[in-house]
Structures are given as C-alpha cells and as structure tokens.
N, C-alpha and C positions, 0 to 999 in steps of 0.2 A: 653521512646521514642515512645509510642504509638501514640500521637500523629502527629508522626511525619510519612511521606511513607518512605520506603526504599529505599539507593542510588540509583540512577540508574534508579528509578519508576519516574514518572508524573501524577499526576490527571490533567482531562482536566473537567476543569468546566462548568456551563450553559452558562459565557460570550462567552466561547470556541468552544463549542463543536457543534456550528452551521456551523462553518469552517470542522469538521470533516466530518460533515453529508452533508455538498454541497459538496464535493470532493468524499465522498463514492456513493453519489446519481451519479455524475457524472462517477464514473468508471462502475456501473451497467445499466448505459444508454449504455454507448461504447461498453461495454461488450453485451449487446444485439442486437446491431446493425452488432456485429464481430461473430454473433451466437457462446459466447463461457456462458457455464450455470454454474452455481456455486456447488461448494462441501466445504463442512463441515467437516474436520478432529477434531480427540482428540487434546486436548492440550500438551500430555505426550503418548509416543510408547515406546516402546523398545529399550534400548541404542543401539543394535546389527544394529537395520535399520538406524541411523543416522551414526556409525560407518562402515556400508558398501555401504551407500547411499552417503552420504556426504565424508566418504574418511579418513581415519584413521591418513593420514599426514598433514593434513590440520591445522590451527589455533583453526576454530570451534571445531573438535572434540578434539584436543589434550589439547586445555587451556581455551575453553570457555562456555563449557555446563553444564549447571544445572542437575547432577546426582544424584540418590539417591538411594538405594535399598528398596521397599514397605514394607508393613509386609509379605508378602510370600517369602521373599528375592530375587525378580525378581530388576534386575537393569532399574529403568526406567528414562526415564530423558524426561523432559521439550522439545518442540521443539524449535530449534535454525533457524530453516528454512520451507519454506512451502511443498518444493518441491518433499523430499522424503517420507513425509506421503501421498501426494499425489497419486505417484507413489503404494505407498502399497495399498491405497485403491482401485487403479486401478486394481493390482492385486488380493487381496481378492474379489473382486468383480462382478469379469469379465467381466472388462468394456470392456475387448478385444474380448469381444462378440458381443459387441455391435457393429453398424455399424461405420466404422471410415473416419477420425479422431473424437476421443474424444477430444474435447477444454473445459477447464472449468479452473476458476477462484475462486480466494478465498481471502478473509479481516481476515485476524487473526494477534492473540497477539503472538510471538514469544523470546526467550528469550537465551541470550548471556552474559556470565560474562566476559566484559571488561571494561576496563575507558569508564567513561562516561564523555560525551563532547557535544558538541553544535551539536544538530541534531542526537545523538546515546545518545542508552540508554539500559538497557539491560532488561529492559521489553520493547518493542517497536512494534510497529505495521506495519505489510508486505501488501504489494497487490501482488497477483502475479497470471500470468498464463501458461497453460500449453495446450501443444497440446502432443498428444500420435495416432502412427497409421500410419506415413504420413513420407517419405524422403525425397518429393520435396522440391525445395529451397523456392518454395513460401510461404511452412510455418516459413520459416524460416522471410521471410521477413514480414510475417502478424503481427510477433511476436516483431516485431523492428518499424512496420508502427502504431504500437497501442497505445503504450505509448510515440511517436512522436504525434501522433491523438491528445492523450487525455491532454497533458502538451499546448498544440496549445489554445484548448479550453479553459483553464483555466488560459490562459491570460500569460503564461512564454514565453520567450525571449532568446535568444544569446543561443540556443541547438545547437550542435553538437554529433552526430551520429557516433562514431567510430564502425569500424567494425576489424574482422578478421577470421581467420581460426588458427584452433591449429591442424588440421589433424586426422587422425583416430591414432588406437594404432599402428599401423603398421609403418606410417612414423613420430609418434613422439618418437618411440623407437631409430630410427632411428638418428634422433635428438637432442633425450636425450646424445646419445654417441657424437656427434659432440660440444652440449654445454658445457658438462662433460671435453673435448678436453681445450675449449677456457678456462674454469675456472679454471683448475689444477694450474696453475700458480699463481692466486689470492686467493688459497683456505686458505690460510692460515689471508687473510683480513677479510674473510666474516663473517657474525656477526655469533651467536653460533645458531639462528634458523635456515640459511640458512646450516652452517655445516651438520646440520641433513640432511636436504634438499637435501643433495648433490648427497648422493645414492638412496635416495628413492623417491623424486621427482626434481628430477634438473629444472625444467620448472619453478616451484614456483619461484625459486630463482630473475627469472625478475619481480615477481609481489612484492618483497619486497618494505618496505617503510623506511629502513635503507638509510639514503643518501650514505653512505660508497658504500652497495653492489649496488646500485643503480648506481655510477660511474665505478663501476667494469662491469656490464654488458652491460657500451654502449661499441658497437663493438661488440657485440653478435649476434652470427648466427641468420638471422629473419626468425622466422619457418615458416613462408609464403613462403620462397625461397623453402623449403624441404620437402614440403606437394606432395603429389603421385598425379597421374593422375587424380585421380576419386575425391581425394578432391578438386581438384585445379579448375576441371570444375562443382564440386556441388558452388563451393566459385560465377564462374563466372554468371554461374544463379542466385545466391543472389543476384548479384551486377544488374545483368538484370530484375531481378522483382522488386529491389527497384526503378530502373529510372521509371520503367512503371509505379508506383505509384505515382510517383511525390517524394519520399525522398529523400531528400540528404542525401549525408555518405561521412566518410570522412576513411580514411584505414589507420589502427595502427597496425605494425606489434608485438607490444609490448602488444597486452593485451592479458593474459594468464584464467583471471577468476581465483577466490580463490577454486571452490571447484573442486576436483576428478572426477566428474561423465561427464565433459562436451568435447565434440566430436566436432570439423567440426567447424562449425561457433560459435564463441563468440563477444558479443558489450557491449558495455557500451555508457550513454546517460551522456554528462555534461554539463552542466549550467556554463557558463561564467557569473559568477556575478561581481560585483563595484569591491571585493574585494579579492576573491579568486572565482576559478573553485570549483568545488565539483559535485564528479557523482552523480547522482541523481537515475541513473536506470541501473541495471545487468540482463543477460541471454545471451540465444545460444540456443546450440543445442545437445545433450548428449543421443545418439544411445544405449548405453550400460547400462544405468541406472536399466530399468527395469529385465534385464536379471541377474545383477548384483544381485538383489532384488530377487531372486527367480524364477522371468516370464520365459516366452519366450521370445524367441529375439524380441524386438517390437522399433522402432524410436520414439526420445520424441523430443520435443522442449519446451522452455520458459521464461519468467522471472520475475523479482522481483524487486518492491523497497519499500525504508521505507516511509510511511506514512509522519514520522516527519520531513527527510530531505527534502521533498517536500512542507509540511507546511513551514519551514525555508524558504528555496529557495522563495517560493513564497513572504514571508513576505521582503526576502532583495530584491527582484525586485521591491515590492512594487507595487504589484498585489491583488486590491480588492474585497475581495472574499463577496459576498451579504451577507446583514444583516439576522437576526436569524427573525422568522415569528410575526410580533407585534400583540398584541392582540384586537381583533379585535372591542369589546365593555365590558366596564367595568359599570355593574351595582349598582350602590349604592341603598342604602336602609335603613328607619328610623323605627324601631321599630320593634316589635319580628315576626308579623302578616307580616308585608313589607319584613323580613328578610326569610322566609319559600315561601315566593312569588318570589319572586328574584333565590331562590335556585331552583326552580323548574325552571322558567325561561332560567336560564343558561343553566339546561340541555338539555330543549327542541330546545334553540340553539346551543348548541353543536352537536344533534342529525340531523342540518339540515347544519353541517359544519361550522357554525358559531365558531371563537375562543373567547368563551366568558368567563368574571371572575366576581367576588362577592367580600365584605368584608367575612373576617373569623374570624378577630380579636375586635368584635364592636367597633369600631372606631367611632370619628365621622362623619359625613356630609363632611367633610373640610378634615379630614383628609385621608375621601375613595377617596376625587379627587386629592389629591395630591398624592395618590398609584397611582392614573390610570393617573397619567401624569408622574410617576417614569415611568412604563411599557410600554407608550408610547400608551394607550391605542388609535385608531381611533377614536372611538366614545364613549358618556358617557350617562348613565340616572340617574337620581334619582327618588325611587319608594318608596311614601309612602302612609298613609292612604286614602289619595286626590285622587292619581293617581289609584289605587286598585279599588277605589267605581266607579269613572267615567270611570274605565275602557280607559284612555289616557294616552299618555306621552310624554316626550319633551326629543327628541333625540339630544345629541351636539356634532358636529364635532370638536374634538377637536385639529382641525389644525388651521382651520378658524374661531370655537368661533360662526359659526351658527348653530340652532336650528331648528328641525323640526316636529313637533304633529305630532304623528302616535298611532295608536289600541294599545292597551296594549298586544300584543300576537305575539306568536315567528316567524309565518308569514309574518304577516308585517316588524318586526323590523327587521327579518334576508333580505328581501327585500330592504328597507329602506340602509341595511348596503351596501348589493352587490351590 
C-alpha cells in the first residue's frame, strides 16, 4: 500500500494547487488590510494543552486525536485545531507584553480521526484567526465581518451569518441546571454520547447531530433568554457594531460551538448551496482560554475554517477561481551549442521575471512545440545555429500564430514579451 496515501489524506496536485494558492494569497491580503500578522505553531504539543484547551468532553479530545507517547514517554499528539497552540505560544512568549490587542492568523495542516466525507478529512487544512487583549464587542464583530469580507471576494453566494451568545460561566451554570430540568424526562432516549453529556456538559447535548436527541431538544430553554446582564449588553454591541459595518446576521439561539473554551458570543457562517446548507466557518469568543492554559486572565476572540470545505463550497456554486500562471515563452533549440544557448537564456529571463522554459528531454523541433502548446506557452522561439551566429530571432505568439524579429538577448525578448 505504499503507493497508495492514507484514508483520510488527499494529495493536491499541480492541476490543483493553483486554487490553494489564489485562496491563501487571498486570505493574507485581507489578513493585512485587518492588521492581523501571522504565527507559525508545531505541528505536535502536548496532549495536556489540547486536553485543557479544547476541553476534555468534547468529541475532539475524547475520540478524535492523533496520540502517541515519543521516545522519552511524553504523550504528544498531532494538532486537532489551531486555536490552543496559539493561545500557548501567546503565552510562552509574552505576547501579553506586547502592546494590545494581539491579532494574528495562521494556514496549517490539522489533524482529526474521524469518517472522512465530502469536504472532511482528517489530515485537513485550517485558516484561522485570533485576537487576544481586547473585551469590546467590536472585536467580536471584526472577527465575524472578516471571513463574511473574505467569502464576498472570492465570489460565494446565499451566506448567512448566525450569531449568538452562550453567556459567561456564571449564567450558564445557571442554565446548565434549568436544561438538566427540561431533559430528565427524555434522558433515558438520548443517544449514549449525549448520556455522558448529561453531567459534565449538558449544553453540548443541543449541538448533537443525532436526529433522536435533536427532537428532544426542541422546546429547550434558549440560553439567550438566561444570559446575565453584562452578557446580554456585550451581545447588544455585537449586534450594534455589526449594523455599523454593514453585516447582516441572522440570531440562532441554538448554536452552542463544539469546543469548552468559548464564552459570550459564538457564530457560525453557512452557505445555502443547490443541495444542502453546510457551515463553512466557526468562532466567538472565549474569555477563559488563556487563563485555563496557565496565563493570566486575558480576553481572546476568534475563528476557524477548513480550507477543503470552502474549496467544495466554492466548486458547488460554481465560482471560478483564476487559472494557474501560464508560461510565459518556451524556447526551443537544435543542437548541443543551441541547447547550452537557450539554457543560459532561460535564466537570464527568468532573472528579469520572465516565466521561461526549455526542452530537457532532446526532443525534437515538432516535438518541443507541441510541449510548449501542452503548457499553454504565450510565446515560442526556436534557436539554432542561424539564429546564434546572426545574433536574431523570430518570436511567435502563440495565440494569434504572429511572429516578430527581435536581438537575440533577454532584454529585448523579456520586452518583446511584456
């Protein structure tokens, strides 16, 4: 099975990966316009920070993470998310030194053992950002107006913007005993994860995707009614900074967010496609995180989505994403003297940005234009001993099949092209 990737993985090849790279170009433009700068976490931390980060009742930590113990018997595991290595670097680091807020963004490979399906994978790739430093609700809304921004730009359709509030620990313990209340009666339906669920996080139990407990929890207390004073007017500024902005949102009092660490306002972004909804984008807002993690008390905000489901998404709207860069002139060349001519050629235009190529394989004459019309070359020459001694050549477009005599030298030719 070597040859084969392992479940769950995807190679994204050269036809592909021009789609990656316009979309990653595109989040690092936004991303600098929203002064938020990027960080570079390990691939692999310490199971202990995803287990106190992410939340110990959770799916991820309980069924989905890639664990192992090293050779020094430390238990490390793969990360499942971007959010709490984040967080650690912020603290190793002191970024809380720094002046705040700290905003910054990160592109990494992430990794999750579950069914893999259309759009999930459990090697998969995240975008996400994070603001640290900052309780206004305006970060809350910067953090919800970004990835509305960036889906705008890149040509997606039919978003919807739910919002809500899960309140601080305070009124959702609060909460927790009033939905504890409502579910006694049904407890004995609920599937065997929600069982769990039941004393150690009853909140989860609305974010199930069992249809069963899914009918059990309409008629469930909506923890927007039973959020305290102080969350309910951080909620009413979210909702006042996003009109200022121009977002629309729509208010669900149903979204709870899969992990432990998140406070105050949580959203989710979804894409109404032909055929089904599917979210595209998760975050909030999550006070406790760092503190959780060792820090000091410090407010975070942010969020997160997959790369792949947004690839999806895009491809079922049937949003086209620009071609990969064609090359710009391919040289042909006859003989061994032509062939060291050419090769120095290339480089000197490549040295002045030109995207230039060569044969490598001595092909012949017939056979180097029919490479540089697979490649979609713009323009083509042929250089042999003729062209060398007079020092000329004969450039062709090769869209329109015209020709045009210019210096044999990368000067010209790279002018000629531009």
């Amino acid at each position: 099975m070597i040859t084969k990737a392992p479940k769950g993985t995807a190679d994204i090849l050269p036809s592909q990966a021009y789609k990656w790279q316009y979309i990653e170009n595109q989040i690092k433009k936004i991303c600098e316009e929203f002064c938020i700068k990027e960080i570079r976490t390990p691939v692999f931390e310490h199971t202990e920070l995803f287990e106190r980060g992410v939340g110990d009742t959770t799916d991820v930590v309980g069924k989905e993470m890639y664990t192992f113990n090293d050779k020094g018997d430390r238990s490390i595991t793969l990360r499942p998310e971007g959010t709490a290595s984040a967080a650690r670097a912020y603290i190793e680091h002191g970024l809380f030194n720094e002046p705040q807020p700290v905003k910054v963004y990160y592109l990494i490979k992430c990794y999750r053992y579950e069914k893999p399906q259309a759009g999930r994978y459990r090697e998969f790739s995240q975008f996400g950002v994070e603001v640290y430093g900052s309780r206004e609700p305006s970060v809350d809304a910067e953090i919800m107006a970004l990835p509305m921004v960036l889906y705008k730009r890149l040509g997606l359709k039919n978003l919807t913007l739910n919002i809500n509030s899960i309140g601080c620990p305070v009124c959702r313990k609060e909460y927790n005993k009033k939905l504890k209340e409502f579910l006694t009666a049904n407890y004995d339906n609920l599937c065997d994860t929600c069982k769990e669920r039941f004393d150690k996080n009853p909140m989860r139990i609305i974010d199930c995707k069992s249809p069963i407990c899914k009918d059990i929890v309409k008629g469930a207390p909506k923890l927007l009614d039973c959020i305290c004073d102080e969350c309910s007017d951080h909620f009413e500024k979210v909702k006042k900074n996003l009109t200022a902005m121009g977002i629309e949102y729509r208010i669900d009092p149903y979204i709870v967010r899969g992990l432990d660490y998140y406070t105050k306002t949580v959203f989710e972004i979804i894409a109404d496609n032909k055929n089904s909804n599917s979210t595209v984008c998760g975050g909030g807002r999550y006070d406790g995180l760092i503190e959780e993690l060792g820090g000091n008390s410090m407010p975070a905000c942010g969020f997160a989505l997959g790369m792949e489901r947004l690839l999806l998404t895009m491809e079922e709207q049937g949003v086209e994403i620009p071609g990969a860069d064609v090359t710009d002139i391919y040289i042909g060349n006859i003989g061994e003297e032509s062939n060291l001519f050419a090769q120095s050629l290339v480089m000197a235009l490549r040295e002045k940005g030109v995207i230039a190529e060569k044969d490598h394989l001595g092909k012949s004459v017939k056979a180097q234009m029919k490479y540089a019309n697979k490649i979609n070359a713009r323009y083509s020459m042929i250089i042999g001993d003729t062209e060398i001694a007079e020092g000329k050549v004969r450039l062709k477009n090769m869209t329109d099949g015209t020709e045009t005599e210019c210096t044999l030298t990368a000067d010209e030719i790279a002018g000629a092209i531009k």
